[in-house]
Structures are given as structure tokens and as C-alpha cells.
PDB file of N, CA, C, O and CB in Angstrom:
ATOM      1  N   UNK A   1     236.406 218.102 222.233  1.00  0.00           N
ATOM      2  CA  UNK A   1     237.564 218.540 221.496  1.00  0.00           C
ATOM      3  C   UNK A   1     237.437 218.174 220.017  1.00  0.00           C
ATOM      4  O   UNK A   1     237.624 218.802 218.975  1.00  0.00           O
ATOM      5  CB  UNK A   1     238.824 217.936 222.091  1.00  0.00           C
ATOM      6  N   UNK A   2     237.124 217.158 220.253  1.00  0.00           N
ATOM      7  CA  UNK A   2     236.415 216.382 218.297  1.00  0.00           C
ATOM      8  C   UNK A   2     235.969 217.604 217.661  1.00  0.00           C
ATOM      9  O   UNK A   2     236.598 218.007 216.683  1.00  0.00           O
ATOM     10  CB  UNK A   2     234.572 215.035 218.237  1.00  0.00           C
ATOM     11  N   UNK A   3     234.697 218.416 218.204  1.00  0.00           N
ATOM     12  CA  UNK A   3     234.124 219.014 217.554  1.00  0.00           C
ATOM     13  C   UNK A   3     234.755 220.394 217.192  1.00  0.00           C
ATOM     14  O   UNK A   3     234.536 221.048 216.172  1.00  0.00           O
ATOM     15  CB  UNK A   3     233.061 218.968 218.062  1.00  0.00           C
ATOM     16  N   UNK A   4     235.551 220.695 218.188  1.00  0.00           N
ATOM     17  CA  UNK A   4     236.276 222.244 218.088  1.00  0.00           C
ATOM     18  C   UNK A   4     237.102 221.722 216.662  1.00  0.00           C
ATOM     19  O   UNK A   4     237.064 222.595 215.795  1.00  0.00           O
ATOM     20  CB  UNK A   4     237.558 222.852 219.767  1.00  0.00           C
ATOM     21  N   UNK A   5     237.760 220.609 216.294  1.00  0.00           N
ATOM     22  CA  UNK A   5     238.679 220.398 215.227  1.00  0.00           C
ATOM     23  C   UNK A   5     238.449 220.557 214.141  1.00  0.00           C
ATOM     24  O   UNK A   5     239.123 221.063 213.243  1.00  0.00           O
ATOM     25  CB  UNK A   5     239.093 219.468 215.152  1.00  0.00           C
ATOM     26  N   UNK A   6     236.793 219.835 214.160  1.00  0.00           N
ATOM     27  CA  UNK A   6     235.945 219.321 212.832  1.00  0.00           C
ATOM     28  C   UNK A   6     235.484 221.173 212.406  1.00  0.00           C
ATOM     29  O   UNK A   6     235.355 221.531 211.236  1.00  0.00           O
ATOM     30  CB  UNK A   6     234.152 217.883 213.362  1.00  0.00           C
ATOM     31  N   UNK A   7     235.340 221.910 213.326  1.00  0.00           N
ATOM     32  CA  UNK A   7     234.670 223.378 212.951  1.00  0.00           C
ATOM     33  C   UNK A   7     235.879 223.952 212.581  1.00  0.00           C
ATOM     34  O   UNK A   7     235.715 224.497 211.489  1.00  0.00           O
ATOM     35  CB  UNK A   7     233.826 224.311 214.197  1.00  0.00           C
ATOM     36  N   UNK A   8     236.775 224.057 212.896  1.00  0.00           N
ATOM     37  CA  UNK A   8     238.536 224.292 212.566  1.00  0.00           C
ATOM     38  C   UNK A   8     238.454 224.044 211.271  1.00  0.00           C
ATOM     39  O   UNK A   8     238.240 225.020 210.551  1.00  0.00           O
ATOM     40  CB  UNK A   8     239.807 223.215 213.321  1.00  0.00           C
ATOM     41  N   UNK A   9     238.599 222.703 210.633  1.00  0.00           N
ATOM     42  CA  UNK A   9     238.789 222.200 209.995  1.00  0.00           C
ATOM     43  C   UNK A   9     237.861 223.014 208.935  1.00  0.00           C
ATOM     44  O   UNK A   9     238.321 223.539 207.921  1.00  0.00           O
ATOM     45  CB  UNK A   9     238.786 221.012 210.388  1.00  0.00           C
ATOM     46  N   UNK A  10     236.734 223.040 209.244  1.00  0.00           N
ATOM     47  CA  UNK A  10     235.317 223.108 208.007  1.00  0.00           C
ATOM     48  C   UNK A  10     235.804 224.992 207.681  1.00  0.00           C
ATOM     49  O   UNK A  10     235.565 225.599 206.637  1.00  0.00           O
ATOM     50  CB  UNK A  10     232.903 222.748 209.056  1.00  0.00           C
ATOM     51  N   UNK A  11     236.510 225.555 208.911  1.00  0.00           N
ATOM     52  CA  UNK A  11     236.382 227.201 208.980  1.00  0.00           C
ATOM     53  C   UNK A  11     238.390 227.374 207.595  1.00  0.00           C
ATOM     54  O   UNK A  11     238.673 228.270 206.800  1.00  0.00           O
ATOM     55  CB  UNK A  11     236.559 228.066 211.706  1.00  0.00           C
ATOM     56  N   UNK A  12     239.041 226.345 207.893  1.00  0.00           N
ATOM     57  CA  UNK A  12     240.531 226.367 207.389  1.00  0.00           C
ATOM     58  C   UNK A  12     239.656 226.046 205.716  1.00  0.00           C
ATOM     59  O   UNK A  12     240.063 226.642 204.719  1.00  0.00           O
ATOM     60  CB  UNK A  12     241.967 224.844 208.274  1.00  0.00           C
ATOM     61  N   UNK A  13     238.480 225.072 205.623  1.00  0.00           N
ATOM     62  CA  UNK A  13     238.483 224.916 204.167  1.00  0.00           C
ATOM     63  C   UNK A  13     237.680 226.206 203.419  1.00  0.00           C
ATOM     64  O   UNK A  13     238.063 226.877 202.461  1.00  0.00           O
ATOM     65  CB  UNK A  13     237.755 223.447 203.815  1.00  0.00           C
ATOM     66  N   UNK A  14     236.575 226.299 204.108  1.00  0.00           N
ATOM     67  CA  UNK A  14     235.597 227.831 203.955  1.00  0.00           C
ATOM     68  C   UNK A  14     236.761 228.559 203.604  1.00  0.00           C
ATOM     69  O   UNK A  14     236.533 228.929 202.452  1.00  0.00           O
ATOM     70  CB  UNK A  14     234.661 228.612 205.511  1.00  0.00           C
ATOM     71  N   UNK A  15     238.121 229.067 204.013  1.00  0.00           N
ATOM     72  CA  UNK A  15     239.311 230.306 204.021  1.00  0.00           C
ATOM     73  C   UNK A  15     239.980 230.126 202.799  1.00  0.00           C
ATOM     74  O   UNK A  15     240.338 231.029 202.043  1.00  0.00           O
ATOM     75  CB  UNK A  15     240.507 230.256 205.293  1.00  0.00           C
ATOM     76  N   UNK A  16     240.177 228.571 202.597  1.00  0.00           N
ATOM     77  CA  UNK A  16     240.853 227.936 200.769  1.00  0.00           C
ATOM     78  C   UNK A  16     239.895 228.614 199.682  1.00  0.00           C
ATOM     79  O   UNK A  16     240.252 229.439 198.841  1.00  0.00           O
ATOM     80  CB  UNK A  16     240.631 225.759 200.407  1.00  0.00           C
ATOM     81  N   UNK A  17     238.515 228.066 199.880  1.00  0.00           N
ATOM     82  CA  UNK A  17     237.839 228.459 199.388  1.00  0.00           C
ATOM     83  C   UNK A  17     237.726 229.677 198.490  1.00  0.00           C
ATOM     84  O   UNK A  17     238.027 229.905 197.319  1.00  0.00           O
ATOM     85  CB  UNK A  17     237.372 228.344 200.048  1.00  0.00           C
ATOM     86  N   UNK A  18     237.225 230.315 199.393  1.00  0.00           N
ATOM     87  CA  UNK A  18     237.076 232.327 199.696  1.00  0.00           C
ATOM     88  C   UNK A  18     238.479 232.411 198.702  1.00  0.00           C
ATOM     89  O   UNK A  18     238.401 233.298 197.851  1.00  0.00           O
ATOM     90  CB  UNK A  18     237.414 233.263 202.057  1.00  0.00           C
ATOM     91  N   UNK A  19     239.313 231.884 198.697  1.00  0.00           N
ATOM     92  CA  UNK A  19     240.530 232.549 198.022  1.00  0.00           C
ATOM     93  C   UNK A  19     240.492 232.103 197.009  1.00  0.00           C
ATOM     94  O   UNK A  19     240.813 232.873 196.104  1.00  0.00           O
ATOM     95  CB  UNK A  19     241.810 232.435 198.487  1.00  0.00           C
ATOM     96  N   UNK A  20     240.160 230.908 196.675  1.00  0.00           N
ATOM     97  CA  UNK A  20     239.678 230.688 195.151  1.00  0.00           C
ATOM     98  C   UNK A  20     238.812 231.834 194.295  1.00  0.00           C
ATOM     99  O   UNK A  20     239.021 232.448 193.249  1.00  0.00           O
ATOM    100  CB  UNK A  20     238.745 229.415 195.181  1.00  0.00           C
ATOM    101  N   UNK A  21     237.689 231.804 195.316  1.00  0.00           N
ATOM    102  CA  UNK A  21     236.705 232.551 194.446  1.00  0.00           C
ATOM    103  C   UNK A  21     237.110 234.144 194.088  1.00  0.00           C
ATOM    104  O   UNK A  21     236.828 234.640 192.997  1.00  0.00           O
ATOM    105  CB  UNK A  21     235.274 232.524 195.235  1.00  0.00           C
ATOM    106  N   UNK A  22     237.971 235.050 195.398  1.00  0.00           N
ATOM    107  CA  UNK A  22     238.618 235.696 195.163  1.00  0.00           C
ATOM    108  C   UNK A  22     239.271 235.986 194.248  1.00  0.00           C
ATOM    109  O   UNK A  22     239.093 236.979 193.542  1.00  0.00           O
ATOM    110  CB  UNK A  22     238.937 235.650 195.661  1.00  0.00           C
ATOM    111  N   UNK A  23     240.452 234.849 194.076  1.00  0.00           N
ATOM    112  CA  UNK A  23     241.316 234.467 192.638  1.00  0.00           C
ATOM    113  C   UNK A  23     240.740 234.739 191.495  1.00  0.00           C
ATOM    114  O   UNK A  23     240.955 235.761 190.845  1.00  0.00           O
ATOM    115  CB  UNK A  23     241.635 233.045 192.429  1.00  0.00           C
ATOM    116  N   UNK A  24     239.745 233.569 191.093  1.00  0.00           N
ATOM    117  CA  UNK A  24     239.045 233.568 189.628  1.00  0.00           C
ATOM    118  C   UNK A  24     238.486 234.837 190.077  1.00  0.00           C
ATOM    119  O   UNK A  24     239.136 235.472 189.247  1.00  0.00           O
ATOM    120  CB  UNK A  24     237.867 232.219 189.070  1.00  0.00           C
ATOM    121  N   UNK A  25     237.886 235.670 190.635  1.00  0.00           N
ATOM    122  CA  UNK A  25     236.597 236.915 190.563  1.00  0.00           C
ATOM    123  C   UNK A  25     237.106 238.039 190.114  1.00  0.00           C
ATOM    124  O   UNK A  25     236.596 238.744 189.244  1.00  0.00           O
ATOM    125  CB  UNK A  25     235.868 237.373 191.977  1.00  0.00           C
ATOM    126  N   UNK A  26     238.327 238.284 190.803  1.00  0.00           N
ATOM    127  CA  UNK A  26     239.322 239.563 190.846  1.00  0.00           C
ATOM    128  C   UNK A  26     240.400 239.916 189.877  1.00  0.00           C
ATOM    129  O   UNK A  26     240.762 241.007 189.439  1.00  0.00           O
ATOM    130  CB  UNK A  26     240.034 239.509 191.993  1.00  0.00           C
ATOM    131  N   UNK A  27     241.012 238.124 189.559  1.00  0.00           N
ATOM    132  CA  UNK A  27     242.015 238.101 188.492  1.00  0.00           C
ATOM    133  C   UNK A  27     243.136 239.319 188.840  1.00  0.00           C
ATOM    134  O   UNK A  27     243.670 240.132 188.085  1.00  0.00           O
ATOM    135  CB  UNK A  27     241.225 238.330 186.970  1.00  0.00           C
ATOM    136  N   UNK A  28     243.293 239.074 190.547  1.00  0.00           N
ATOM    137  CA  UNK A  28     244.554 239.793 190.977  1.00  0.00           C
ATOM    138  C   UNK A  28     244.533 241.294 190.903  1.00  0.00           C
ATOM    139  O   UNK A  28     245.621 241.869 190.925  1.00  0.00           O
ATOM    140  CB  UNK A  28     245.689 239.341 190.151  1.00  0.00           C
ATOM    141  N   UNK A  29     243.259 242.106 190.804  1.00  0.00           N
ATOM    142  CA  UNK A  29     243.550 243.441 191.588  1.00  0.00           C
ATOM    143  C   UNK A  29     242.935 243.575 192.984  1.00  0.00           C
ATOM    144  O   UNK A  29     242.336 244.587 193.348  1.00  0.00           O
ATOM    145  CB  UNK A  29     243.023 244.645 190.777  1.00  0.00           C
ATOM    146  N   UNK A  30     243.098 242.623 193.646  1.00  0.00           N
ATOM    147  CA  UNK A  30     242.844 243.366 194.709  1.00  0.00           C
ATOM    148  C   UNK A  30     243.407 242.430 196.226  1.00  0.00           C
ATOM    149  O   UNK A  30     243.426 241.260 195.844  1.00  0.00           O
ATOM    150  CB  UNK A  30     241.158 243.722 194.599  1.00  0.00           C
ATOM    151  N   UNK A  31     243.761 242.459 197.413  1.00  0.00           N
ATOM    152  CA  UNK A  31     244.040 241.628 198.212  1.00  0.00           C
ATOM    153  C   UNK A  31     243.445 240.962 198.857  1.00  0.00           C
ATOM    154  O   UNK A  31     243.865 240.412 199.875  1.00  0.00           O
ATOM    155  CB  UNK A  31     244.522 241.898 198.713  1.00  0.00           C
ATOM    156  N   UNK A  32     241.943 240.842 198.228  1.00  0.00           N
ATOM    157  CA  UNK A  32     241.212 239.696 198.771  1.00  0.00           C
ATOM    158  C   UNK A  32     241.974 238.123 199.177  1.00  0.00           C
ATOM    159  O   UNK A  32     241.887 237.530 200.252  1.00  0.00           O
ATOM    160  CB  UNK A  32     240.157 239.481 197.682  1.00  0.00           C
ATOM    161  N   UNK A  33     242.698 237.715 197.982  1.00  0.00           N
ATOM    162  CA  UNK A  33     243.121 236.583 197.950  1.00  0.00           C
ATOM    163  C   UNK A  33     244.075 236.669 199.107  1.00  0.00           C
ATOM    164  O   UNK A  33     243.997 235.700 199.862  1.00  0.00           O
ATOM    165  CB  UNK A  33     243.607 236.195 196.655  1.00  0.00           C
ATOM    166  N   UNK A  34     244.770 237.393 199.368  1.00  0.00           N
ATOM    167  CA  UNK A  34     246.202 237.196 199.832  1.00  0.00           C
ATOM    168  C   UNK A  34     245.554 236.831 201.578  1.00  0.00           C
ATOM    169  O   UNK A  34     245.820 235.910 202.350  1.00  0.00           O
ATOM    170  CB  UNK A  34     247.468 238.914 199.530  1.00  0.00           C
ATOM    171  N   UNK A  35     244.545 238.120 201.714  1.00  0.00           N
ATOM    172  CA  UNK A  35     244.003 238.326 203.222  1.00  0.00           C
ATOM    173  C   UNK A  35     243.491 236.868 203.397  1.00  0.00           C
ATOM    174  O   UNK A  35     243.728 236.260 204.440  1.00  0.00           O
ATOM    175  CB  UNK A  35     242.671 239.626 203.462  1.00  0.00           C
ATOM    176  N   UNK A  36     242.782 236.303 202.369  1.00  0.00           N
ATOM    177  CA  UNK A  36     241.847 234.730 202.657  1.00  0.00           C
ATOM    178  C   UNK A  36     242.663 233.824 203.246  1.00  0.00           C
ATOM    179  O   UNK A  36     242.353 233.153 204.230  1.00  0.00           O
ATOM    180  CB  UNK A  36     241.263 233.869 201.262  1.00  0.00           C
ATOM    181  N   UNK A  37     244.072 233.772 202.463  1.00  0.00           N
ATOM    182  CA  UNK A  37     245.048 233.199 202.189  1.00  0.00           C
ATOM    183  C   UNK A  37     246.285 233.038 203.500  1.00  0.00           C
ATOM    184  O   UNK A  37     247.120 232.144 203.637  1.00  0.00           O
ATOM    185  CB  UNK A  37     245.396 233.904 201.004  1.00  0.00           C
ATOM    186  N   UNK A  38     245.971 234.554 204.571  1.00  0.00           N
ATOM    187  CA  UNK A  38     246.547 234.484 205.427  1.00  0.00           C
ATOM    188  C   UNK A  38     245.863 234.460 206.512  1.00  0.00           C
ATOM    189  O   UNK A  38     246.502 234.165 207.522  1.00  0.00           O
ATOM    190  CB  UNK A  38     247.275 235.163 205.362  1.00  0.00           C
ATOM    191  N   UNK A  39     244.654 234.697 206.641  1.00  0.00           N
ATOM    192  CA  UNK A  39     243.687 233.993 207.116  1.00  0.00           C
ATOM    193  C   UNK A  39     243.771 232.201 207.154  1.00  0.00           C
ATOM    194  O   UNK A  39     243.922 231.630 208.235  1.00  0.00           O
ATOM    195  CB  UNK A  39     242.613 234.517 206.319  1.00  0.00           C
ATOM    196  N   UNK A  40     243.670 231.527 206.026  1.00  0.00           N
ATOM    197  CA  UNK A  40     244.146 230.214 206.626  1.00  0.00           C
ATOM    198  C   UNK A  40     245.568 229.541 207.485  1.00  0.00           C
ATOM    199  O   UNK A  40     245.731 228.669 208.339  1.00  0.00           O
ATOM    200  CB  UNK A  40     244.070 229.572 205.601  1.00  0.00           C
ATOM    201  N   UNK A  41     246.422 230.458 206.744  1.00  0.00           N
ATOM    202  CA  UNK A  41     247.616 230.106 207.718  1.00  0.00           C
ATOM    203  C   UNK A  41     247.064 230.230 209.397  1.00  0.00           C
ATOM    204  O   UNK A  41     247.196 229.338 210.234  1.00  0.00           O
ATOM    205  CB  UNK A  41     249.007 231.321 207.390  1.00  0.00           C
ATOM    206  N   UNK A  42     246.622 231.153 209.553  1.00  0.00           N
ATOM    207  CA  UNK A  42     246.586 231.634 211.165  1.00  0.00           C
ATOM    208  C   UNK A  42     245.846 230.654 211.446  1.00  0.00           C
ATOM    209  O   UNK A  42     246.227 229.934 212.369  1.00  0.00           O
ATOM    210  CB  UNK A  42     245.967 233.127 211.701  1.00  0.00           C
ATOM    211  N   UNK A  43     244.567 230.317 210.749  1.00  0.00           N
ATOM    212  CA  UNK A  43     243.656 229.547 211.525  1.00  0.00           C
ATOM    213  C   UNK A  43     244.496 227.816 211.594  1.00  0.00           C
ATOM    214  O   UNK A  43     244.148 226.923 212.367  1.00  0.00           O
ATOM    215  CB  UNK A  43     241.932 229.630 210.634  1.00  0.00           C
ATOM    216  N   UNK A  44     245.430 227.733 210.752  1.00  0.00           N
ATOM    217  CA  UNK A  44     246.082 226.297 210.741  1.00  0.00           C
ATOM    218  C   UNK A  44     246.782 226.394 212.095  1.00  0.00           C
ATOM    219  O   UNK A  44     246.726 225.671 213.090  1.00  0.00           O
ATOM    220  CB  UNK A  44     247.206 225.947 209.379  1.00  0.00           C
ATOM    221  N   UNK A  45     247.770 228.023 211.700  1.00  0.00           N
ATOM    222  CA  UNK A  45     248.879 227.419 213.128  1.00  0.00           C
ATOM    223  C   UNK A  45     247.711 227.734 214.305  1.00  0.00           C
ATOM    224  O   UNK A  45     247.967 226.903 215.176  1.00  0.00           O
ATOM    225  CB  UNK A  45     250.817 228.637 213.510  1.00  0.00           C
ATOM    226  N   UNK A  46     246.663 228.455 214.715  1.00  0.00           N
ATOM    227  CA  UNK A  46     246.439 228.230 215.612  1.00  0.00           C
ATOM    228  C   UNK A  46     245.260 226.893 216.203  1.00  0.00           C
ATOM    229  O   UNK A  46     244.692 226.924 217.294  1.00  0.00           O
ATOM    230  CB  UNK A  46     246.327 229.365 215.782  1.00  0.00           C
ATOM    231  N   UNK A  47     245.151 226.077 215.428  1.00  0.00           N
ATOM    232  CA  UNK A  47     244.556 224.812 215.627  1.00  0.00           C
ATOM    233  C   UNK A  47     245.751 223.734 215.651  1.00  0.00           C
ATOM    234  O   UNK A  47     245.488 222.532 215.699  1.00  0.00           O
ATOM    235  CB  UNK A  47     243.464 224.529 214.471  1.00  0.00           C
ATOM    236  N   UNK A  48     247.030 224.194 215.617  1.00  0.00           N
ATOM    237  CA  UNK A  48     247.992 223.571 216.053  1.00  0.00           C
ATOM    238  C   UNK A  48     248.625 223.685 216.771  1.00  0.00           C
ATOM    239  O   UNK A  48     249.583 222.939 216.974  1.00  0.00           O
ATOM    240  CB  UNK A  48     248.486 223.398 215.620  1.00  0.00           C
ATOM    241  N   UNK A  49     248.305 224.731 217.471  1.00  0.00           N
ATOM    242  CA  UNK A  49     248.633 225.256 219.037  1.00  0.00           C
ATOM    243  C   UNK A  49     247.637 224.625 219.523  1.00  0.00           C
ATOM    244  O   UNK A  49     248.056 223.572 220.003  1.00  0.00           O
ATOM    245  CB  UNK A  49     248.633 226.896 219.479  1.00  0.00           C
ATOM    246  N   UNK A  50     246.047 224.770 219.702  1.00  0.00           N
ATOM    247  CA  UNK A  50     245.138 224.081 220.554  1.00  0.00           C
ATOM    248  C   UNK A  50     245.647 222.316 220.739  1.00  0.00           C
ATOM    249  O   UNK A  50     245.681 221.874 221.887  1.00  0.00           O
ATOM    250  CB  UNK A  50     243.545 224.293 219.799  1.00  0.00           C
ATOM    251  N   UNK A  51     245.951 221.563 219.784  1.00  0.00           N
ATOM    252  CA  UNK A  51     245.929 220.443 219.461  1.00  0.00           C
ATOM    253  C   UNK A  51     247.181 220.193 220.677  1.00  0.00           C
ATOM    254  O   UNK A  51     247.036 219.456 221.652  1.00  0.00           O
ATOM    255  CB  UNK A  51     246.081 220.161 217.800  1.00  0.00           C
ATOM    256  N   UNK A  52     248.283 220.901 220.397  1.00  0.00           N
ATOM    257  CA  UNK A  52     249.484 220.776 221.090  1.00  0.00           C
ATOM    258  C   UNK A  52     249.228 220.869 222.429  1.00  0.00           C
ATOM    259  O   UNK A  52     249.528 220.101 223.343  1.00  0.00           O
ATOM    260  CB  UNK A  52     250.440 221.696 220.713  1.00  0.00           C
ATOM    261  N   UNK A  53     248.481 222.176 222.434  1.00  0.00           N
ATOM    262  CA  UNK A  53     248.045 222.785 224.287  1.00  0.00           C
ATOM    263  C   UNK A  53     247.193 221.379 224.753  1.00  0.00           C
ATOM    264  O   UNK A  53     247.604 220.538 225.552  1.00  0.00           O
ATOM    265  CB  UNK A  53     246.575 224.692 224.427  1.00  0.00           C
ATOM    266  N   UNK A  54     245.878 221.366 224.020  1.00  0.00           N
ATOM    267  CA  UNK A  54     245.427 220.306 224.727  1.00  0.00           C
ATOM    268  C   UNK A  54     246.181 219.017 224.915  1.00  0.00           C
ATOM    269  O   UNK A  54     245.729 218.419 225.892  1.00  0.00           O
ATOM    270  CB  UNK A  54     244.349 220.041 224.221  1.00  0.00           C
ATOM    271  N   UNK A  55     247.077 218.436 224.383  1.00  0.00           N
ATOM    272  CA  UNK A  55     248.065 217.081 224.491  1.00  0.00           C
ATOM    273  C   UNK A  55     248.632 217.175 226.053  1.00  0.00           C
ATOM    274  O   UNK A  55     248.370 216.393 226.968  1.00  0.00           O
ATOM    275  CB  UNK A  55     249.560 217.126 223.206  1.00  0.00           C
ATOM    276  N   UNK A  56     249.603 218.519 226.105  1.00  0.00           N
ATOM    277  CA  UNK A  56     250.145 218.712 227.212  1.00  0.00           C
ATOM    278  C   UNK A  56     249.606 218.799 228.410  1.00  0.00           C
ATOM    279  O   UNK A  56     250.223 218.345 229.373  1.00  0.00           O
ATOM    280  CB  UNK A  56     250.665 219.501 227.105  1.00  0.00           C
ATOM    281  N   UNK A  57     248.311 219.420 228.573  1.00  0.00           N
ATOM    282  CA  UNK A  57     246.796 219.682 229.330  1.00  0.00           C
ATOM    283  C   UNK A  57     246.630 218.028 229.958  1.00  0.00           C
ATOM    284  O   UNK A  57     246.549 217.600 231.110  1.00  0.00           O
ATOM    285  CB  UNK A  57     245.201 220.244 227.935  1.00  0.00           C
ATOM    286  N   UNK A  58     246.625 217.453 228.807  1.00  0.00           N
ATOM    287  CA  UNK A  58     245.901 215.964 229.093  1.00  0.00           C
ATOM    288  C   UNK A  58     244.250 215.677 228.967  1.00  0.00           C
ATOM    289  O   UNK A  58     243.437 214.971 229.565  1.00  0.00           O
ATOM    290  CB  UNK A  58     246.226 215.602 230.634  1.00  0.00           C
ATOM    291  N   UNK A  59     244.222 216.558 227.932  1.00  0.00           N
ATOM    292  CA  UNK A  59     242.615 217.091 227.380  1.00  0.00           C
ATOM    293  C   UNK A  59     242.281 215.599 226.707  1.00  0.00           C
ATOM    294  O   UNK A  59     241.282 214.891 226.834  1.00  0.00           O
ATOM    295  CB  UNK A  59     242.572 218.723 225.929  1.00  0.00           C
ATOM    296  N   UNK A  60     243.582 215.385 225.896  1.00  0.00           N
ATOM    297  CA  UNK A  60     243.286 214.609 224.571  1.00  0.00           C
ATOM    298  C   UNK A  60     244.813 213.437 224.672  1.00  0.00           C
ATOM    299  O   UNK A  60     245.900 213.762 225.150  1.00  0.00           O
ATOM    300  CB  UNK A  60     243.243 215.963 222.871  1.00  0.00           C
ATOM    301  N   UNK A  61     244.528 212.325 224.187  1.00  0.00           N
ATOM    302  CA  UNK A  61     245.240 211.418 224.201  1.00  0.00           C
ATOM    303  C   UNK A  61     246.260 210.502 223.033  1.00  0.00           C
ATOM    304  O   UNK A  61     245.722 210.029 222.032  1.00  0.00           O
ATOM    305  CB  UNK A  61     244.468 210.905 224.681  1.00  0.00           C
ATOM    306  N   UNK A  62     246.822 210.433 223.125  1.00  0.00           N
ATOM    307  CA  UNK A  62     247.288 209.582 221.348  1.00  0.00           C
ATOM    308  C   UNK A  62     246.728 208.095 221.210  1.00  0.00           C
ATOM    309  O   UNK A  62     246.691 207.746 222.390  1.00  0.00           O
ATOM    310  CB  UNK A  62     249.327 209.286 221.093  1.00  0.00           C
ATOM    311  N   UNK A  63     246.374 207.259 220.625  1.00  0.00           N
ATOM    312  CA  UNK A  63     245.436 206.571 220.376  1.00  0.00           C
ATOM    313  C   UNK A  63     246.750 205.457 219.835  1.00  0.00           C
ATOM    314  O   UNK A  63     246.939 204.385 220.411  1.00  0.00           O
ATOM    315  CB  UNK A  63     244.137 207.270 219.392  1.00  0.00           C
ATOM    316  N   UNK A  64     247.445 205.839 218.849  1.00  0.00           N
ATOM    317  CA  UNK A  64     248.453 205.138 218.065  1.00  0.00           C
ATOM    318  C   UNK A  64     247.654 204.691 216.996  1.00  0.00           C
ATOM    319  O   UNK A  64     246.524 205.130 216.783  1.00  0.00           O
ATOM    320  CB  UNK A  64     249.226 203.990 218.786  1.00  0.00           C
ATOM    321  N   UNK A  65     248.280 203.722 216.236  1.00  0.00           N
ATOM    322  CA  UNK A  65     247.935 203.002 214.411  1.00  0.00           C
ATOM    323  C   UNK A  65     247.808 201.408 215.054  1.00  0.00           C
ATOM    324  O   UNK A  65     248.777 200.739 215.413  1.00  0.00           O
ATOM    325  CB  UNK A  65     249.773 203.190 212.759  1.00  0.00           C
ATOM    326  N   UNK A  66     246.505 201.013 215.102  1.00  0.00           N
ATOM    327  CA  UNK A  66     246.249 199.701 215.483  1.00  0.00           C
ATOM    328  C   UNK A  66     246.445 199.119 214.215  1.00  0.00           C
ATOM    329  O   UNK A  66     246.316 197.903 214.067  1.00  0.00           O
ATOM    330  CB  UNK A  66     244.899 199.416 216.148  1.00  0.00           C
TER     331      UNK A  66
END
């Protein structure tokens, strides 16, 4: 499960990214940015559905703040 997060994670920053470069490249004619942009939302909420699903599953555990 570690690893599905960490690729989540690396695929949500790759999507910030892309919309940067979009941004500065395009200087707003075109919807590259917006698509990158909603592209990360989805990939957030749905790595916050897995996270949730697996909790309830009993995939994954809470650890707490030692």
C-alpha cells in the first residue's frame, strides 16, 4: 500500500507540474492548464478514497504520533 501512495503522490506532483509548464508556455490560450489542474484534483480525491477504502478494509492501520 506504501508504494501505491508514494506513485500517487509522485503522479499528483508530475500533474502540479505539467500545469506550471503549461502556465508559463501558453500564457493562458489554451486549456492545458486547467485540464492538468483537474487532473490533480481527481487524482487527490481519488487517493483519498483508496486511503479511506483501505482503513475500512483493514488493509492499513493508524500507527498514531509516538
Amino acid at each position: 500500500m506504501k508504494i501505491v501512495v508514494a506513485i500517487a503522490f509522485v503522479l499528483i506532483l508530475g500533474s502540479l507540474a505539467s500545469a506550471l509548464f503549461f502556465l508559463m508556455r501558453d500564457k493562458g490560450r489554451s486549456n492545458r492548464t486547467v485540464q492538468a489542474l483537474a487532473m490533480r484534483v481527481g487524482l487527490s480525491i481519488t487517493l483519498f478514497l483508496l486511503v479511506l477504502f483501505s482503513y475500512k478494509m483493514g488493509w492499513i492501520q493508524p500507527t498514531g504520533l509516538h
